[in-house]
Residue frames relative to the residue before (quaternion, step in Angstrom):
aa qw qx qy qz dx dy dz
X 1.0000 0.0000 0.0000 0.0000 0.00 0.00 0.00
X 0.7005 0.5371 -0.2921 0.3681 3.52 1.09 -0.81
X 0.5291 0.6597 -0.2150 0.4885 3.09 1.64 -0.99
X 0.6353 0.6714 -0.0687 0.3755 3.51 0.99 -1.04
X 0.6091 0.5490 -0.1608 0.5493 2.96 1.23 -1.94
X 0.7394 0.5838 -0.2120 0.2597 3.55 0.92 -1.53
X 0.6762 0.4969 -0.1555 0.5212 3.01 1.40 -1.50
X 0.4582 0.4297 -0.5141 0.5841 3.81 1.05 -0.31
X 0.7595 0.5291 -0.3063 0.2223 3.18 -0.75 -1.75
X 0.1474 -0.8434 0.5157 0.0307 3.85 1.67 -0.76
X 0.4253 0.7180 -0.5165 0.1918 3.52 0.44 -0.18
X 0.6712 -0.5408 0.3362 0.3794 4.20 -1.18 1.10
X 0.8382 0.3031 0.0471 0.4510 3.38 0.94 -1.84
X 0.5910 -0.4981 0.3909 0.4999 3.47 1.58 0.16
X 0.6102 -0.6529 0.4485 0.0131 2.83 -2.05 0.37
X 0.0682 -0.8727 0.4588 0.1521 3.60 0.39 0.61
X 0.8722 -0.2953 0.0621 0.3850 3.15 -1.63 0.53
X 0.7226 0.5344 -0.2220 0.3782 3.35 0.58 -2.17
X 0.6948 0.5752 -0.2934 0.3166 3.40 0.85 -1.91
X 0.5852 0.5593 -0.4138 0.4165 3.95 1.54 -1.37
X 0.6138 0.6763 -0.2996 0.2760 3.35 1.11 -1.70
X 0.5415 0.6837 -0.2715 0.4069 3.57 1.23 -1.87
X 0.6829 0.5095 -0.2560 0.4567 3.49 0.56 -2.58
X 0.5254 0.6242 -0.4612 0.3487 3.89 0.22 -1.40
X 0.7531 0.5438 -0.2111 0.3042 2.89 -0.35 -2.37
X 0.6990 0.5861 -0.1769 0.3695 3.13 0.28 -1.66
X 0.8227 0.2148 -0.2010 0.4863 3.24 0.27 -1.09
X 0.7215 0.3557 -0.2784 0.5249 4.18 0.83 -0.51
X 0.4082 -0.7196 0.4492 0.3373 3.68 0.99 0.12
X 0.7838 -0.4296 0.0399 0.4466 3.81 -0.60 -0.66
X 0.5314 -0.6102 0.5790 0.0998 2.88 -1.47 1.45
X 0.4796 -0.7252 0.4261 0.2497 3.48 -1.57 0.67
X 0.7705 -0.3224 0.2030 0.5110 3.66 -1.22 0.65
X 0.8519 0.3370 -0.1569 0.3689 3.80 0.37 -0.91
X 0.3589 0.7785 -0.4648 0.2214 3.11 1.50 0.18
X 0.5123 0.5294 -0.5165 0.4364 4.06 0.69 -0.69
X 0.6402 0.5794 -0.3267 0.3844 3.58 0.45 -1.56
X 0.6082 0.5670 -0.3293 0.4474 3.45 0.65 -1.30
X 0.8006 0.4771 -0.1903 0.3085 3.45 0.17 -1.79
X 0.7140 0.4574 -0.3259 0.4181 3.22 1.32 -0.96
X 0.5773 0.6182 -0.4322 0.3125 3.50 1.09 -0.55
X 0.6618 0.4810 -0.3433 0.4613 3.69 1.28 -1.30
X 0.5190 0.6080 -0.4828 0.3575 3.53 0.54 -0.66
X 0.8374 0.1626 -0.2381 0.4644 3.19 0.48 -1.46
X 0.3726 0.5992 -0.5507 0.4459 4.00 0.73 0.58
X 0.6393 0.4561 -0.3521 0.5091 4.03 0.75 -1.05
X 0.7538 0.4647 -0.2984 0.3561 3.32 0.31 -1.46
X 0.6415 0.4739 -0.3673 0.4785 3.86 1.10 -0.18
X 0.6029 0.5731 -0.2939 0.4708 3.34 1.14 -0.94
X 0.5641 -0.5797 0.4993 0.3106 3.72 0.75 -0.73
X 0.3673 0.6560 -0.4780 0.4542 3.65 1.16 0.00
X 0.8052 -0.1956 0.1618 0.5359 3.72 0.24 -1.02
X 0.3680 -0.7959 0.4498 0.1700 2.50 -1.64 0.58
X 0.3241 -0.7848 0.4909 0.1951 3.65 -0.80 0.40
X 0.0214 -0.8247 0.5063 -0.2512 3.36 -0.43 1.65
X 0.6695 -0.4256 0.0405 0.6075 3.59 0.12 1.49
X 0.8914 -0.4051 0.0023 0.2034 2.86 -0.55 1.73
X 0.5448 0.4940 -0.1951 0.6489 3.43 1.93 0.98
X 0.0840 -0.8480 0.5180 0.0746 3.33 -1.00 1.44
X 0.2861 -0.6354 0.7072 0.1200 3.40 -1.41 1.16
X 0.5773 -0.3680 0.7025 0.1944 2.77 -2.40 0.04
X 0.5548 -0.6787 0.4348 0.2062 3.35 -1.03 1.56
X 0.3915 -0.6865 0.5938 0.1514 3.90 -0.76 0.87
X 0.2279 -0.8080 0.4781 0.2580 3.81 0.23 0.83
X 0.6806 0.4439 -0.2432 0.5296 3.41 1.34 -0.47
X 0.3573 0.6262 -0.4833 0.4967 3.77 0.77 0.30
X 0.3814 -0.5509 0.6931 0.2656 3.40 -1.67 1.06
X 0.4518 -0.6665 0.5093 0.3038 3.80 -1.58 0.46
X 0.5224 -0.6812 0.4426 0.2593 3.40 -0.50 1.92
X 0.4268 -0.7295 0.5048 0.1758 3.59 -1.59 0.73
X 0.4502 -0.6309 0.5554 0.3015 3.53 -0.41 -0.02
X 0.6210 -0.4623 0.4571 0.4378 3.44 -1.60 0.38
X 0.9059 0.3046 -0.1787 0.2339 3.19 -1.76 0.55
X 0.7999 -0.3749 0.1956 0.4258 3.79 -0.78 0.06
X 0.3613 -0.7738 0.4289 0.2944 3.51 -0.15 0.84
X 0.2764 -0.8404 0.2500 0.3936 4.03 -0.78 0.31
X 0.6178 -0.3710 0.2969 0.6265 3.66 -1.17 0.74
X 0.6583 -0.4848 0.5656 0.1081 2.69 -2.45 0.18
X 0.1589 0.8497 -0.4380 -0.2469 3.39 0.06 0.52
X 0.8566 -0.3953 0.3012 0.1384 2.51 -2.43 0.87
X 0.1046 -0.7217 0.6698 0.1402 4.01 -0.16 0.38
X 0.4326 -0.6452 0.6281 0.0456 3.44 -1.39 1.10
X 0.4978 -0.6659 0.4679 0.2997 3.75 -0.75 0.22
X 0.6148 -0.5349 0.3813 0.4364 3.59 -0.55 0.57
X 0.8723 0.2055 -0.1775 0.4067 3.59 0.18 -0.78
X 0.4699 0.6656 -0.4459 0.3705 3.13 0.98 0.97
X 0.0299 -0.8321 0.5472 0.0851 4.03 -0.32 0.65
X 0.4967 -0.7062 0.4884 0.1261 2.90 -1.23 0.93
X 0.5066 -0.5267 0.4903 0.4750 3.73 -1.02 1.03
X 0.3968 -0.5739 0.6072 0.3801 3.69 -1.86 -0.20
X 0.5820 -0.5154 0.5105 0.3674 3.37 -1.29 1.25
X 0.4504 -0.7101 0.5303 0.1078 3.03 -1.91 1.43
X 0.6315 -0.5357 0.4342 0.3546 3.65 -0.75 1.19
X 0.4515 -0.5811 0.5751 0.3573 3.52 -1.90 0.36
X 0.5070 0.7066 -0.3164 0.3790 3.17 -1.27 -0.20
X 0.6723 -0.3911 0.5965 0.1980 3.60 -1.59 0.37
X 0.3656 -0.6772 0.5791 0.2690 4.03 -0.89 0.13
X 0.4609 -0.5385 0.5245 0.4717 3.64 -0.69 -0.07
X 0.4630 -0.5479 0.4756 0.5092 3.30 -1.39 0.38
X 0.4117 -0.4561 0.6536 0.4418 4.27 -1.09 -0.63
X 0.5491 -0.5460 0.6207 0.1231 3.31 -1.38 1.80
X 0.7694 0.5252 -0.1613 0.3259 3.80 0.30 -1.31
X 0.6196 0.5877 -0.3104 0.4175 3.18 1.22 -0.66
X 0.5366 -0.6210 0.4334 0.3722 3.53 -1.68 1.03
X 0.5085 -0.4418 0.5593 0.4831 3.48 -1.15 0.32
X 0.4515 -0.6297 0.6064 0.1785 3.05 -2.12 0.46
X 0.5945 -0.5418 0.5044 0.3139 3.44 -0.94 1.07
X 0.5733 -0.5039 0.5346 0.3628 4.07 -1.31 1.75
X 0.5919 -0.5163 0.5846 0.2036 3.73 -1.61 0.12
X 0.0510 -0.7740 0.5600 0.2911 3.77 0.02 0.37
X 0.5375 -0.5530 0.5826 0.2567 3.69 -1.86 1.08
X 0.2434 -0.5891 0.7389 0.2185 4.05 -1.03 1.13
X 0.3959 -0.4992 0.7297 0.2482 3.43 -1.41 0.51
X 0.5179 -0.4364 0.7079 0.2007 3.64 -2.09 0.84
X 0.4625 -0.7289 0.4535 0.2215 3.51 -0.01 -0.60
X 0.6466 0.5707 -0.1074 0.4947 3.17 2.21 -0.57
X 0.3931 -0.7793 0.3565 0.3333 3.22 2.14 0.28
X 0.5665 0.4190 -0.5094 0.4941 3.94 1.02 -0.13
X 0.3397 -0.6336 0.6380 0.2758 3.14 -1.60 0.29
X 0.7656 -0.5025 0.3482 0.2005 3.13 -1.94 0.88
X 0.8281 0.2946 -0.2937 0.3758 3.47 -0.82 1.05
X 0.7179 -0.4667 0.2710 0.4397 3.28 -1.21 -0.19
X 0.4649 -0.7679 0.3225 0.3004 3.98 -0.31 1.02
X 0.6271 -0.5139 0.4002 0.4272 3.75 -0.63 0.97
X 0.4440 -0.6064 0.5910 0.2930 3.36 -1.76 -0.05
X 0.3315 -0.6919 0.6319 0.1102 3.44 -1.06 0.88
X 0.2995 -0.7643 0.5583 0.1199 3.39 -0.98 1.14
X 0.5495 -0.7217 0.3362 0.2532 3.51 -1.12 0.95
X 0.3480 -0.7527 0.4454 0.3376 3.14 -0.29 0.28
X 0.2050 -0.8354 0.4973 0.1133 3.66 -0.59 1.07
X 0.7275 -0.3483 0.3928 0.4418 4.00 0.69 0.45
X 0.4331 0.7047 -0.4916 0.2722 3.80 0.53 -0.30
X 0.8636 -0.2139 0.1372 0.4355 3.06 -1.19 -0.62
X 0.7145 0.4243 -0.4637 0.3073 3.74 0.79 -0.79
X 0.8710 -0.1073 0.1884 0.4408 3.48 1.22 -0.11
X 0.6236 -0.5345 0.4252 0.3804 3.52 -1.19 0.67
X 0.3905 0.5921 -0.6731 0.2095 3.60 -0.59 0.96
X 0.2376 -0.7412 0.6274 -0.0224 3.04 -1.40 1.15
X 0.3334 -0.7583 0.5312 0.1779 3.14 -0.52 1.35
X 0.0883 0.8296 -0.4741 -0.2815 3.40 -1.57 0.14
X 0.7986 -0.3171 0.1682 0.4832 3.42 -1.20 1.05
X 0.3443 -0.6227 0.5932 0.3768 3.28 -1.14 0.45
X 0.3880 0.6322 -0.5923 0.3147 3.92 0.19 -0.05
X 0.8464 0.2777 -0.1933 0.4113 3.21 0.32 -1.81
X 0.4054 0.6785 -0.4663 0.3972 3.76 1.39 -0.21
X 0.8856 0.0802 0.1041 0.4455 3.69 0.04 -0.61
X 0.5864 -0.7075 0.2952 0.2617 3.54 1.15 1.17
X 0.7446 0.3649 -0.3408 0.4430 3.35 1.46 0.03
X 0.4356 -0.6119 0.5163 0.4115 3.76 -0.97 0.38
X 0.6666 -0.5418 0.4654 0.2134 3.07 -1.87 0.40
X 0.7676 0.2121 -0.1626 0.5826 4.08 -1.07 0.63
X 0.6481 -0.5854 0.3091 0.3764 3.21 -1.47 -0.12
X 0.4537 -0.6932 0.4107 0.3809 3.79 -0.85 0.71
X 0.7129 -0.5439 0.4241 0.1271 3.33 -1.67 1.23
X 0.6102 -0.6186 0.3960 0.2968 3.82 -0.64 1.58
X 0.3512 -0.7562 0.5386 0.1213 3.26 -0.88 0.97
X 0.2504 -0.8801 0.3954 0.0799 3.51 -0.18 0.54
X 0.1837 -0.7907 0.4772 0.3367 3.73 -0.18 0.74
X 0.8458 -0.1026 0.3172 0.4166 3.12 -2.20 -0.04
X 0.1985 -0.6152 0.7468 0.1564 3.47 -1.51 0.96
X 0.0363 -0.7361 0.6722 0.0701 3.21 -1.35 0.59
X 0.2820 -0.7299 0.5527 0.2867 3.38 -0.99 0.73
X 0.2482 -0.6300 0.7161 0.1697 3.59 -1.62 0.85
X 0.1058 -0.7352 0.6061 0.2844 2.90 -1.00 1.19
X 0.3097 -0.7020 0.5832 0.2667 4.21 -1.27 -0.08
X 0.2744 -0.7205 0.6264 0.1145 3.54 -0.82 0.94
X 0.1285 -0.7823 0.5860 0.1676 3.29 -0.98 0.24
């Protein structure tokens, strides 16, 4: 029927969906509830199969003498056929390997020395000592430790003056 619709219809650039739908109708009178559904599936069943082709938004009947049109973009490589008696490795899992259970442990890393006897990085913090148990020390404030107070010093404020206002 679709085939049909086309070859009436005769049209330069092909035949689009509605116009096949229109031809149908017309000639078989009414069609059931699913018939669009129907139509659109064969269309696009022919149009994979090679029956027709679909070219901005209109289908023709295949030109046996026509080259086969390309699609947008980069055509893909050829693939490569392997000889028959050749087998391929199996594709390697994602992921990390397990370690091997069986294997000898590895021998600790030895530590090069710097030569400068300090060790590398930024030195640990030392906690203060607050008087506890090893003894009577008595810490003092860091204010009075170094003649300055602690954070940033408080806005200085000028002279109040009083205005007086006559009326």
């Amino acid at each position: 029927m679709i085939l049909k619709a086309i070859e009436a219809l005769n049209d330069k650039n092909g035949s689009n969906k509605s116009s096949i739908s229109k031809y149908i109708e017309s000639i078989h009178g009414e069609l059931p509830a699913g018939y669009s559904v129907l139509l659109t599936h064969h269309l696009n069943k022919m149009t994979e199969s090679g029956e027709l082709v679909f070219w901005k938004n209109n289908y023709t009947k295949r030109d046996p003498n026509a080259p086969p049109r390309r699609g947008r973009g980069r055509p893909p490589k050829p693939k490569v056929l392997l000889p028959t008696g050749m087998d391929l490795a199996p594709a390697r899992p994602r992921g990390r390997p397990p370690k091997n259970p069986n294997a000898p442990p590895k021998p600790p890393k030895m530590r090069v020395s710097t030569g400068s006897g300090k060790p590398r990085g930024r030195p640990r913090k030392m906690a203060r000592p607050s008087g506890g148990l090893g003894g009577s020390v008595t810490t003092v404030p860091a204010s009075t430790a170094t003649g300055k107070p602690r954070g940033r010093p408080p806005k200085v404020k000028g002279p109040v003056t009083e205005v007086s206002v006559r009326q």
